[in-house]
C-alpha positions as CSV (number, residue, x, y, z in Angstrom):
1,X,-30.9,76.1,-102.1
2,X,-30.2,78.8,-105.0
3,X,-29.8,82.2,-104.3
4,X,-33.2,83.0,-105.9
5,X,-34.7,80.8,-103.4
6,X,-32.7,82.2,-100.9
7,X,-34.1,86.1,-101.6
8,X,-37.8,84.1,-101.7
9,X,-37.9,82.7,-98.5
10,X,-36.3,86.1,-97.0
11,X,-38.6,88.4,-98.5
12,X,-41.6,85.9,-97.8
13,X,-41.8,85.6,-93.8
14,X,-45.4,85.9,-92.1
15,X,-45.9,89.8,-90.7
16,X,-47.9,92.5,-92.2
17,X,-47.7,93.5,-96.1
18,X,-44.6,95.9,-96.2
19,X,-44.4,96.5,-99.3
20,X,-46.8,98.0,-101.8
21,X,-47.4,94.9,-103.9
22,X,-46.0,91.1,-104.4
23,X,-44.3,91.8,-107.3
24,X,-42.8,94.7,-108.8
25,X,-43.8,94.2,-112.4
26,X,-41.2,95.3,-114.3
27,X,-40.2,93.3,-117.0
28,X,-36.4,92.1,-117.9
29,X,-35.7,93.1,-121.2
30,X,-32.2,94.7,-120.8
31,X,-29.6,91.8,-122.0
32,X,-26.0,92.1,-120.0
33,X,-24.5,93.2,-123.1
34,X,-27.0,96.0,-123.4
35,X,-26.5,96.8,-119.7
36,X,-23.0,97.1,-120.3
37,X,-23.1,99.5,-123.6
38,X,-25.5,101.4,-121.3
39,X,-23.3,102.1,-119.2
40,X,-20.3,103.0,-121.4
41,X,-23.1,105.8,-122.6
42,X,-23.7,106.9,-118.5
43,X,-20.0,107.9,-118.7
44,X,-19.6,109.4,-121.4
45,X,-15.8,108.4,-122.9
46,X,-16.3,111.4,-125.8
47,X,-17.2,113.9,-123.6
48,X,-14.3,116.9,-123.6
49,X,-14.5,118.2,-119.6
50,X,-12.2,115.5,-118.6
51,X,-9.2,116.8,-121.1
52,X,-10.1,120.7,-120.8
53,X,-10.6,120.8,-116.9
54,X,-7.6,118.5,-116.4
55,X,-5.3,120.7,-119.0
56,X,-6.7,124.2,-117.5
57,X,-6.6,123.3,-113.6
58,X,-3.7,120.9,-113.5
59,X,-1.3,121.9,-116.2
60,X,1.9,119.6,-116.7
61,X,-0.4,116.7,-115.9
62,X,-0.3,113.9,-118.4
63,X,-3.9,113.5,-118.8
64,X,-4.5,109.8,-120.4
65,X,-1.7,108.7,-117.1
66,X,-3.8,110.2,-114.6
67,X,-7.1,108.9,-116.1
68,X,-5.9,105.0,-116.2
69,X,-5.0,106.0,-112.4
70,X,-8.2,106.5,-111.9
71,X,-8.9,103.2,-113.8
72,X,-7.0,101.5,-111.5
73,X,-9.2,102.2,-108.5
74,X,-12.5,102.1,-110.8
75,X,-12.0,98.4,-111.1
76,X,-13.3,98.0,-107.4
77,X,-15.8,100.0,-107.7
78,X,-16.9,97.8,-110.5
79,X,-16.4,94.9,-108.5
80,X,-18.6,96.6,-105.4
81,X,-21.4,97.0,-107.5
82,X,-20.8,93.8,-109.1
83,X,-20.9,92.1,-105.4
84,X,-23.7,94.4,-104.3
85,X,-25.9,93.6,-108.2
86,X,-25.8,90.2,-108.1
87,X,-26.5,89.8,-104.3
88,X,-29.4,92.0,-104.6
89,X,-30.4,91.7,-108.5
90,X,-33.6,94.9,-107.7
91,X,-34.5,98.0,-109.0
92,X,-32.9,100.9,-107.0
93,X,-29.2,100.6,-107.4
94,X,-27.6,103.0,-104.9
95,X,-30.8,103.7,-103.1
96,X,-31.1,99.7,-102.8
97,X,-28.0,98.5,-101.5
98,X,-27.3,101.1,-98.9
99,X,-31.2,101.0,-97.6
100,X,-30.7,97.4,-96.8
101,X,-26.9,97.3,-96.0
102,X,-26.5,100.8,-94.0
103,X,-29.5,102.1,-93.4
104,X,-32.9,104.0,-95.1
105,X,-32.0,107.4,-93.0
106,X,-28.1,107.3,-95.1
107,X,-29.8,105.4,-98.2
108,X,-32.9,107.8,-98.9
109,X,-31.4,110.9,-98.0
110,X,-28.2,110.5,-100.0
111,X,-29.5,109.2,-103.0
112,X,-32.6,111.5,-103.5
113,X,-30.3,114.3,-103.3
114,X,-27.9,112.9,-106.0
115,X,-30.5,111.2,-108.1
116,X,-33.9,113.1,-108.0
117,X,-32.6,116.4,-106.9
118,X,-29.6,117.1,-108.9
119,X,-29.8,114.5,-111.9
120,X,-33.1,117.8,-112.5
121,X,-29.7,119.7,-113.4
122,X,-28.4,116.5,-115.9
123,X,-31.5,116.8,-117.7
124,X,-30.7,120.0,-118.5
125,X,-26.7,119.3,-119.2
126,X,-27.9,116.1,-120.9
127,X,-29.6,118.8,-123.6
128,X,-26.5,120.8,-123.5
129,X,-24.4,118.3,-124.8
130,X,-26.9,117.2,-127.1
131,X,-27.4,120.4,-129.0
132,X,-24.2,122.3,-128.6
133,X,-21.6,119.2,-128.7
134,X,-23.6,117.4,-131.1
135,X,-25.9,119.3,-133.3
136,X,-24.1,122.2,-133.0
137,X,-20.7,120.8,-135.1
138,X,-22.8,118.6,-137.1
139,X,-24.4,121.4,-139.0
140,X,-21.3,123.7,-138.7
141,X,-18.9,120.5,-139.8
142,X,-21.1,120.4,-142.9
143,X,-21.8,123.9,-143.3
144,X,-18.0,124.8,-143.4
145,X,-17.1,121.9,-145.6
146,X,-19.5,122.7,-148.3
147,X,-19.7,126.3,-147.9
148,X,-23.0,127.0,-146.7
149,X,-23.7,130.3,-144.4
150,X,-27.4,128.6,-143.6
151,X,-26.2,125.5,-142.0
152,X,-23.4,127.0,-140.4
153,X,-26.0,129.6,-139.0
154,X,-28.0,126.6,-138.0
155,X,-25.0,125.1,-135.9
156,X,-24.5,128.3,-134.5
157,X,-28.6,128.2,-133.0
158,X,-28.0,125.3,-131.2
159,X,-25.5,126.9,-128.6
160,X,-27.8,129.7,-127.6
161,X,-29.9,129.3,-124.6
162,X,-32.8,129.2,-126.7
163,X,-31.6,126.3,-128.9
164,X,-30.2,124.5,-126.0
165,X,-33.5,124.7,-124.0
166,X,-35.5,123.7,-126.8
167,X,-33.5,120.5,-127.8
168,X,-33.6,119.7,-124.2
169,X,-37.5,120.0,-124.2
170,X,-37.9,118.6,-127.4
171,X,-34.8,115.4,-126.8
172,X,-36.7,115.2,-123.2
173,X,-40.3,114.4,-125.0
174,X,-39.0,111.8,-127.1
175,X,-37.2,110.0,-124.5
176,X,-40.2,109.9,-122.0
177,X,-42.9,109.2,-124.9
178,X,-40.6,106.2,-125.9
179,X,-39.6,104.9,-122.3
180,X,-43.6,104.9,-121.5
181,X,-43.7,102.3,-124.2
182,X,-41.4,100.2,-122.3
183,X,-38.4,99.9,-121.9
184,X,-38.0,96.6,-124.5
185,X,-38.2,99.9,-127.1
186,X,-35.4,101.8,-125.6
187,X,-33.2,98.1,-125.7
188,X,-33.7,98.5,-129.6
189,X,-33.0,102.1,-130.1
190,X,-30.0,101.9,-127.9
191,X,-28.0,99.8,-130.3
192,X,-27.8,102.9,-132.9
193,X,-26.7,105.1,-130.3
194,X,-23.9,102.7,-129.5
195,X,-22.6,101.7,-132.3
196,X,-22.2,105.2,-133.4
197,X,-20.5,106.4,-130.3
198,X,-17.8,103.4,-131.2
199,X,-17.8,104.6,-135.2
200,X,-17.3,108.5,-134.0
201,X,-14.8,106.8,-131.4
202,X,-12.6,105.7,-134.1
203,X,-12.8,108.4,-136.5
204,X,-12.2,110.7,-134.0
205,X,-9.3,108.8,-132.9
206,X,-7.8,107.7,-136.6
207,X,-8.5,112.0,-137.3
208,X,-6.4,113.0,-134.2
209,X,-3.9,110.4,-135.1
210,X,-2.8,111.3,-138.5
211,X,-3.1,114.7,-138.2
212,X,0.1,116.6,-137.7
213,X,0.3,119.2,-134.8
214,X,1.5,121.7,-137.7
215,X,-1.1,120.7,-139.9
216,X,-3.8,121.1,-137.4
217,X,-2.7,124.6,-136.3
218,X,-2.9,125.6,-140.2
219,X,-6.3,123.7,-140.4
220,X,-7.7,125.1,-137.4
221,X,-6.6,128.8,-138.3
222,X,-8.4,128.6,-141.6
223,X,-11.8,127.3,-140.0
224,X,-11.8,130.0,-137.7
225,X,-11.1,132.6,-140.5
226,X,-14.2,130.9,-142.2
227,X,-16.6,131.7,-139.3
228,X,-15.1,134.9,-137.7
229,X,-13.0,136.4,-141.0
230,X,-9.7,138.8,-140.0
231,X,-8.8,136.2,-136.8
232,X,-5.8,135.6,-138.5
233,X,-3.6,133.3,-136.5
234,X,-6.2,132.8,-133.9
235,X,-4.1,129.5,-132.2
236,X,-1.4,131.3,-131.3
237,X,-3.1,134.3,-130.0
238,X,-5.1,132.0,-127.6
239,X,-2.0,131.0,-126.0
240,X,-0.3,134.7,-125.8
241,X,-3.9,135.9,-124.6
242,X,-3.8,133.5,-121.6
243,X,-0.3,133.9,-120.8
244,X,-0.8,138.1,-120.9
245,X,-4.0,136.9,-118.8
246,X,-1.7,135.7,-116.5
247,X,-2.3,132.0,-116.9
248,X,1.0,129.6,-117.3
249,X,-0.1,126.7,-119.6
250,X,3.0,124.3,-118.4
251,X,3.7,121.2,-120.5
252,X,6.7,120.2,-118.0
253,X,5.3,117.0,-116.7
254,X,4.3,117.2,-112.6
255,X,3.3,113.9,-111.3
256,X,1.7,115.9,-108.6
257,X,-0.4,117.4,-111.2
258,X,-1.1,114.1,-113.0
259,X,-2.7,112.8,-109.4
260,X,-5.1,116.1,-109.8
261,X,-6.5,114.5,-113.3
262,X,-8.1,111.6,-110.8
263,X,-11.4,113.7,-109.6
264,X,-12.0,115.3,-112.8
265,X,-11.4,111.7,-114.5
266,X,-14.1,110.1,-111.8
267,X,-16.7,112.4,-112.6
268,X,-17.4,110.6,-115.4
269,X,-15.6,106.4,-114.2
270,X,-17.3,107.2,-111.2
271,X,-20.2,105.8,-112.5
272,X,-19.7,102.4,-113.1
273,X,-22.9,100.7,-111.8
274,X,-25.3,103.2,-113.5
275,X,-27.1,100.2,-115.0
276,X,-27.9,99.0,-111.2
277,X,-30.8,101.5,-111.0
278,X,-33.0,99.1,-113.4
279,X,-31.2,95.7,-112.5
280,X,-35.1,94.4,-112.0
281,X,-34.7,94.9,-115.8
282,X,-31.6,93.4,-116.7
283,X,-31.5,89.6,-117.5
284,X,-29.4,87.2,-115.4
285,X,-29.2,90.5,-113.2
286,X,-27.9,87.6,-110.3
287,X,-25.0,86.6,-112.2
288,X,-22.2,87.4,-110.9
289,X,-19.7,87.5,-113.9
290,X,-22.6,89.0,-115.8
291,X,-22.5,91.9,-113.7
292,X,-18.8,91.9,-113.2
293,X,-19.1,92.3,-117.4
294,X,-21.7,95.2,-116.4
295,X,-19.8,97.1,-114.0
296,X,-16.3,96.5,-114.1
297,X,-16.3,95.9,-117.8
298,X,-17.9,98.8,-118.7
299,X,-15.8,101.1,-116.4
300,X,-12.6,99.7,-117.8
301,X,-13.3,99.5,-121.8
302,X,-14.5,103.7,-120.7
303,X,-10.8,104.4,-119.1
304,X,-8.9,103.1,-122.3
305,X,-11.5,105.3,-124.5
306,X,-11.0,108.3,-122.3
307,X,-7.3,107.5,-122.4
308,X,-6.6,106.8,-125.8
309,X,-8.7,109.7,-126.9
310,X,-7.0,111.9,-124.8
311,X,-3.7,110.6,-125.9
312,X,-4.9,111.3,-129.8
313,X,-6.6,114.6,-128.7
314,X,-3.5,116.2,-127.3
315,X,-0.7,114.4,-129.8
316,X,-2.5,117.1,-132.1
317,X,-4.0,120.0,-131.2
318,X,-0.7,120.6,-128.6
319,X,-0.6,120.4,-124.5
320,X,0.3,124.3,-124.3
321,X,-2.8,125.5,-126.2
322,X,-5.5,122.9,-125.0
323,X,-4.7,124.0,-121.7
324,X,-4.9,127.9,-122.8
325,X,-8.0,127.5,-124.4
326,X,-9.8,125.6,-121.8
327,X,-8.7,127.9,-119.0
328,X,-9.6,131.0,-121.3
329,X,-13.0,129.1,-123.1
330,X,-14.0,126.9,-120.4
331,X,-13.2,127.6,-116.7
332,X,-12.5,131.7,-117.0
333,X,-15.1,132.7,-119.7
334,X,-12.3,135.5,-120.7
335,X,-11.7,134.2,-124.3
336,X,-14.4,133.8,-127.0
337,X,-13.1,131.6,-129.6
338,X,-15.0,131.1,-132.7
339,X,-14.4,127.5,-132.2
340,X,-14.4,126.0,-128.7
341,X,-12.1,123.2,-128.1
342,X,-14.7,120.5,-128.0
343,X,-13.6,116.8,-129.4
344,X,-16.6,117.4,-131.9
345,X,-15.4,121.0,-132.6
346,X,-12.1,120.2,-133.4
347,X,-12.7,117.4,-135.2
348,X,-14.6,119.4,-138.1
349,X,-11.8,121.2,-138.9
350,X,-9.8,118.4,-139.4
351,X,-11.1,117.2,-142.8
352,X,-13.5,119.0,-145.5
353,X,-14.9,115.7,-146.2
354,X,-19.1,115.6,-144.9
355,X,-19.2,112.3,-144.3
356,X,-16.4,112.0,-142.2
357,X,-17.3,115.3,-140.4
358,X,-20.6,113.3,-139.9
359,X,-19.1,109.9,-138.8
360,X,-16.9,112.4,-136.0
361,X,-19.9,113.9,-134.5
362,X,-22.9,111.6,-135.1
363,X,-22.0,109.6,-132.0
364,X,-21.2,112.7,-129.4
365,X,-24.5,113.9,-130.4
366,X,-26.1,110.1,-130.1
367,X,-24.2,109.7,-126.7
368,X,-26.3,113.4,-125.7
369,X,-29.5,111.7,-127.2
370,X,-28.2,108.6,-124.9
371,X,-27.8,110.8,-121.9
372,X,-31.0,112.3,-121.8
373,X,-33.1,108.6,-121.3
374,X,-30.4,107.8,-118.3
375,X,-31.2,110.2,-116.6
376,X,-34.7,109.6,-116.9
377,X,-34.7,106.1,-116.6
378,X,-32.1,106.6,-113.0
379,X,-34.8,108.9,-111.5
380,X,-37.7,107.0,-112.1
381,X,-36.4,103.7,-111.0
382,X,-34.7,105.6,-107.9
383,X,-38.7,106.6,-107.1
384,X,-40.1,103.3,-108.4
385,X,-37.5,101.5,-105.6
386,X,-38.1,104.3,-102.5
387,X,-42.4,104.2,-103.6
388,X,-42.1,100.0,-102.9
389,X,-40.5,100.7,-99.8
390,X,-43.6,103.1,-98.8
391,X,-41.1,106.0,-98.9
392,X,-42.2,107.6,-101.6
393,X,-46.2,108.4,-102.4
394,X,-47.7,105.1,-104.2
395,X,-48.6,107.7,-107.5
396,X,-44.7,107.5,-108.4
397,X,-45.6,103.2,-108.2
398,X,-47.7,103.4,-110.9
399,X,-46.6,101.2,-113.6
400,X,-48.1,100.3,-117.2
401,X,-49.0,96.6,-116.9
402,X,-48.3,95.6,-120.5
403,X,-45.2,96.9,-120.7
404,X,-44.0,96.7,-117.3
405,X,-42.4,100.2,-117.0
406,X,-42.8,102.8,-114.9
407,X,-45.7,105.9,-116.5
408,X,-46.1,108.7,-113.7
409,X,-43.0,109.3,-112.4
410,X,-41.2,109.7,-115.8
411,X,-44.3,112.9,-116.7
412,X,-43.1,114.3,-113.8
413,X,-39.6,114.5,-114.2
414,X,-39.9,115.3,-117.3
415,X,-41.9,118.6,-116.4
416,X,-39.9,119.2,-113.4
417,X,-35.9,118.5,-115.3
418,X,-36.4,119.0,-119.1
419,X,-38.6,121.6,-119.2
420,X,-38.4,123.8,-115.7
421,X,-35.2,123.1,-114.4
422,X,-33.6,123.3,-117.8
423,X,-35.1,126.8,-118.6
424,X,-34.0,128.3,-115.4
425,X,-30.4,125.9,-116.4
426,X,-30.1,128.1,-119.7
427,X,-32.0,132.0,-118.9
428,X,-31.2,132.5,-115.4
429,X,-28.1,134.3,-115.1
430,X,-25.8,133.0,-112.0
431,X,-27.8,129.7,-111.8
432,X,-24.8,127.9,-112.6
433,X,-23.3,128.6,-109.6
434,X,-25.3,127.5,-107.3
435,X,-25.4,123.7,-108.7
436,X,-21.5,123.2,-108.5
437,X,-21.5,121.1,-105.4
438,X,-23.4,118.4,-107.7
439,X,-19.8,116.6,-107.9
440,X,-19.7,116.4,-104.8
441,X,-22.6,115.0,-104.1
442,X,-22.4,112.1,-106.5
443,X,-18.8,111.1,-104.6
444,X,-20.7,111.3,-101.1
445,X,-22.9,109.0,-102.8
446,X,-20.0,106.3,-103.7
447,X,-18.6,106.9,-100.8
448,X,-21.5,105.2,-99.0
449,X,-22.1,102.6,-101.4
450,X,-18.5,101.7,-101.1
451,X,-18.7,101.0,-97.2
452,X,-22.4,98.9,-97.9
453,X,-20.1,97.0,-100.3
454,X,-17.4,96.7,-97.6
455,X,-20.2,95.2,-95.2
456,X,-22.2,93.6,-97.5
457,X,-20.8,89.7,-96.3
458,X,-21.5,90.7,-92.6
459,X,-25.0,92.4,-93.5
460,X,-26.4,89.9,-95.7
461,X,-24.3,87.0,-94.8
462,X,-25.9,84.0,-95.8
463,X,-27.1,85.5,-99.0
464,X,-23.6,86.5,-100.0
465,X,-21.8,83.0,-99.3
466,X,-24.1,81.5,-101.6
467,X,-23.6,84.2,-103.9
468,X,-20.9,83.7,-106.6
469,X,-19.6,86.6,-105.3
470,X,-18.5,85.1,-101.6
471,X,-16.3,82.7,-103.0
472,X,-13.3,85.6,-103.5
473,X,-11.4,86.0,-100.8
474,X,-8.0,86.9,-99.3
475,X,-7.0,85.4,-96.5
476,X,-10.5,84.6,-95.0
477,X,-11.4,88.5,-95.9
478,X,-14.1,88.8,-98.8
479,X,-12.5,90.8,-101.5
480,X,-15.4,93.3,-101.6
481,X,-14.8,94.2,-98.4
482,X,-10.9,94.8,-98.8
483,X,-12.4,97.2,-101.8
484,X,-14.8,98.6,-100.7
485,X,-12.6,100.3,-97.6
486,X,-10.1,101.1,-100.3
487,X,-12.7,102.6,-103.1
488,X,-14.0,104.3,-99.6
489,X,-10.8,106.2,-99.1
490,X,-10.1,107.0,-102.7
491,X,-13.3,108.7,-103.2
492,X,-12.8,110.8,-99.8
493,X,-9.5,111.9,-101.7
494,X,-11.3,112.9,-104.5
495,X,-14.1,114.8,-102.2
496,X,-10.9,116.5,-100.7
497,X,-9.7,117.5,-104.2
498,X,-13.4,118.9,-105.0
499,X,-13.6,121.0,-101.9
500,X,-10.0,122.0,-101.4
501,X,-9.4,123.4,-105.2
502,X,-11.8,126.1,-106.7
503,X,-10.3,125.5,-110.2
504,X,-12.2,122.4,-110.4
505,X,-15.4,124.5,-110.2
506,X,-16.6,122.6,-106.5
507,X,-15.9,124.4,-104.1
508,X,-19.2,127.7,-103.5
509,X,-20.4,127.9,-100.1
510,X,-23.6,128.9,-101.8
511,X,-23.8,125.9,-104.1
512,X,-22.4,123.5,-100.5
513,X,-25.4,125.0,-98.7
514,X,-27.7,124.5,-100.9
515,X,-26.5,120.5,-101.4
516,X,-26.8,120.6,-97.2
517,X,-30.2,122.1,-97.0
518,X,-31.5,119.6,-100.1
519,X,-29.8,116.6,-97.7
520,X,-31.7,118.2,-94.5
521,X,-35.2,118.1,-96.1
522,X,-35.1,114.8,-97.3
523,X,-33.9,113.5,-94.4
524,X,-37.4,115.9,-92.3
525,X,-39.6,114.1,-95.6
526,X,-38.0,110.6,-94.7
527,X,-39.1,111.3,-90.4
528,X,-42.1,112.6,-91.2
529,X,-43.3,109.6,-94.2
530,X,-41.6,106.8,-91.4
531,X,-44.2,107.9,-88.9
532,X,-47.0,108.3,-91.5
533,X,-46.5,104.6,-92.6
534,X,-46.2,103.5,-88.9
535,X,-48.8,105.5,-87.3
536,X,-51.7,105.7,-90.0
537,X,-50.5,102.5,-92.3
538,X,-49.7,100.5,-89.1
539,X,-46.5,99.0,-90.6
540,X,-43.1,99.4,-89.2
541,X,-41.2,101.1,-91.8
542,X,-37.9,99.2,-90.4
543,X,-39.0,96.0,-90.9
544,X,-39.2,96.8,-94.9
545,X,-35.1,97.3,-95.2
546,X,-34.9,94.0,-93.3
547,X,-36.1,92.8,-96.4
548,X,-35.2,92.1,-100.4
549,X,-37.7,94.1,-102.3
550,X,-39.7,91.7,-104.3
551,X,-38.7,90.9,-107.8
């Protein structure tokens, strides 16, 4: 028997109709190769809070070391979600897998925080990063290259709360309008968005690379001058400021501080099986070395990017002031600088050539672009998933027949992320600060899905021994298991690292309370919709996570 007709005859036993429909009608349009590029894009190898929070919070670390580290352990995460994937080839990803293999009170709870609560707050970074990482140095790149005040003005527009907000409303509207088309539209528009990440990827790179530290501190010096005139040598005073500030930017390598790079390195490898929330919509979702490709792939090809990157980035611009500016620019607030030390910012005042200012920034701000329709398309499959299981109200079910994608839920968060949340994101002063704990909550979130991938042969035995997946072993012990427990611990280190240092920006009782109390009340929604469905539907709610949802 195959392992399609395996899931069949499992989700297909007589009893009562536990799930909202036969068939979930989505369609598979997402190739593994897509799936893969997609999730390169979830994490982000060209955004710059890797290098800046590692410099400012862990100084003396050697930052492309400690992010392979964190490769290292990556690759079993991509091998868990591998495992889990082509076991249980659904829509639903984390939500899936730890509903079936844990439990719906762990699954629900801990996912609806991460994904429909908090990702609100990624709708609103996703526009960030669009406008002030990507348009932002576009138009200033360009301005300063060919001397024009307008579009340097314009670049300046897009890093103020208004022009933020509005690129997020406006980046937000094009991404639902587009995904209510189906998602066989977003397959094809993807392909531009990657394949100009990898072109700004290597200009960046080949920038960094022959550009002399000397030669960048003249470079950047005369940029500044440009924008802000009378800064004279601005690159040195960042470092004196910090240092009279009382900050010590070290560049004596600390092992000790190389190990601290790890959790700021998994907040963005952490996120290897991103693609798993709309596996109903990948094709040959149930291979298993198709989804090794996916996951594992996709996390590893991100490490070397980050790494390499990182290794270019600091070759140039200097250990000693990255990690001054970031702790003055990006962690402290205490120092404006003219130019923040963003990859995209930095790598206009490298050249005076347009086209290759454009080539260095097109893909950060396609990658933004990119961000925005993950986050959308995770929260609406997350809902579509949770709404089959009768957790959710039937209204976030509601699918477009022809194009076999999902049409209510993405309105809604849409209205409630890019437009809402993101305005309070970008005019509320202090708002910030209560949304900190969102790290923490994504690694309480792998945490869990590491021990569902650590019991996923005892769980769903006979599914996973036919699964290509059950044939790796070590001595009689499946090898997901083995990582699993070990991906289990490493991300409990990391949670340690989050709560125990307040550089990293983690650790606010506020912001912790406020992750708890979103925890508690879907945990009161989940008690209260179990006993609606029993009581009033008349079907046992635990007999559904019993179950495969249907495909």
């Amino acid at each position: 028997m195959s392992d399609k007709e395996v899931i069949k005859s499992v989700s297909s036993e007589k009893g009562p109709k536990l799930f909202i429909r036969e068939s979930s009608g989505l369609i598979r349009e997402m190739t593994p190769y897509s799936a893969f590029a997609y999730n390169i894009m979830s994490m982000e190898p060209i955004a710059p809070w890797v290098y800046l929070l590692s410099a400012a919070a862990f100084p003396g670390s050697n930052i492309p070391l400690g992010i392979l580290l964190t490769c290292a352990f990556v690759t079993l995460s991509g091998f868990i979600y591998a495992s889990l994937g082509s076991v249980m080839p659904r829509t639903g990803g984390d939500y899936l897998f730890q509903s079936r293999v844990l439990s719906p009170w762990i699954g629900f709870p801990v996912v609806a925080t991460m994904v429909i609560f908090w990702l609100l707050q990624w709708s609103a970074i996703a526009g960030w990063f669009t406008a002030v990482l990507g348009l932002a140095p576009l138009f200033t790149g360009v301005g300063l290259s060919i001397n024009d005040p307008l579009l340097i003005n314009i670049g300046t527009w897009f890093t103020t709360p208004l022009g933020i907000w509005i690129t997020t409303v406006v980046g937000g509207g094009i991404a639902i309008f587009t995904l209510t088309k189906g998602l066989r539209l977003f397959v094809k528009m993807q392909w531009p968005m990657w394949y100009g990440l990898v072109i700004s990827f290597i200009t960046l790179t080949i920038l960094f690379l022959i550009t002399p530290h000397p030669k960048f501190i003249t470079l950047y010096n005369q940029a500044v001058n440009k924008i802000s005139p009378n800064s004279g040598d601005f690159y040195n005073y960042v470092i004196n400021y910090e240092q009279k500030m009382g900050f010590n930017p070290n560049i004596t390598f600390s092992m000790i501080a190389t190990l601290g790079v790890m959790p700021i390195a998994l907040t963005s490898l952490g996120w290897t099986g991103w693609a798993q929330y709309q596996a109903g919509e990948i094709k040959q979702a149930m291979n298993f070395k198709k989804q090794l490709f996916i996951n594992l792939g996709a996390g590893v090809t991100t490490a070397f990017m980050m790494a390499i990157l990182g290794f270019a980035l600091i070759r140039a611009v200097g250990y000693k002031w990255l990690a001054a500016a970031a702790w003055g620019n990006y962690v402290t607030g205490n120092l404006s600088m003219p130019i923040p030390p963003w990859f995209s910012n930095l790598a206009m005042v490298l050249t005076a050539n347009p086209i290759l200012i454009f080539l260095a920034t097109i893909g950060i701000l396609l990658n933004g672009f990119q961000t925005i329709y993950n986050v959308y398309i995770g929260q609406t499959r997350m809902a579509f998933a949770s709404a089959m299981d009768r957790i959710l109200p039937e209204w976030f079910f509601k699918i477009n027949e022809k194009t076999g994608t999902p049409i209510n839920a993405p309105l809604l968060f849409y209205i409630a992320g890019g437009i809402i949340y993101s305005y309070i994101y970008n005019f509320v002063p202090g708002w910030i600060t209560y949304t900190l704990a969102v790290t923490a909550v994504s690694t309480v979130m792998f945490f869990f899905t590491s021990i569902a991938g650590a019991l996923l042969p005892y769980r769903f035995k006979e599914l996973y021994e036919r699964s290509e997946a059950g044939k790796y072993k070590v001595f009689g012990i499946p090898v997901v298991t083995i990582g699993g427990i070990i991906y289990a611990f490493f991300v409990a280190w990391m949670l340690y690292y989050y709560l125990a240092y307040p550089t990293l920006g983690v650790a606010y009782l506020p912001s912790e309370l406020l992750m708890v109390a979103v925890f508690a009340g879907f945990v009161g929604y989940f008690a209260i919709r179990r006993w609606y469905v029993r009581n009033k539907l008349g079907i046992p709610m635990e007999m559904i996570f019993k179950e495969i949802p249907p495909d």
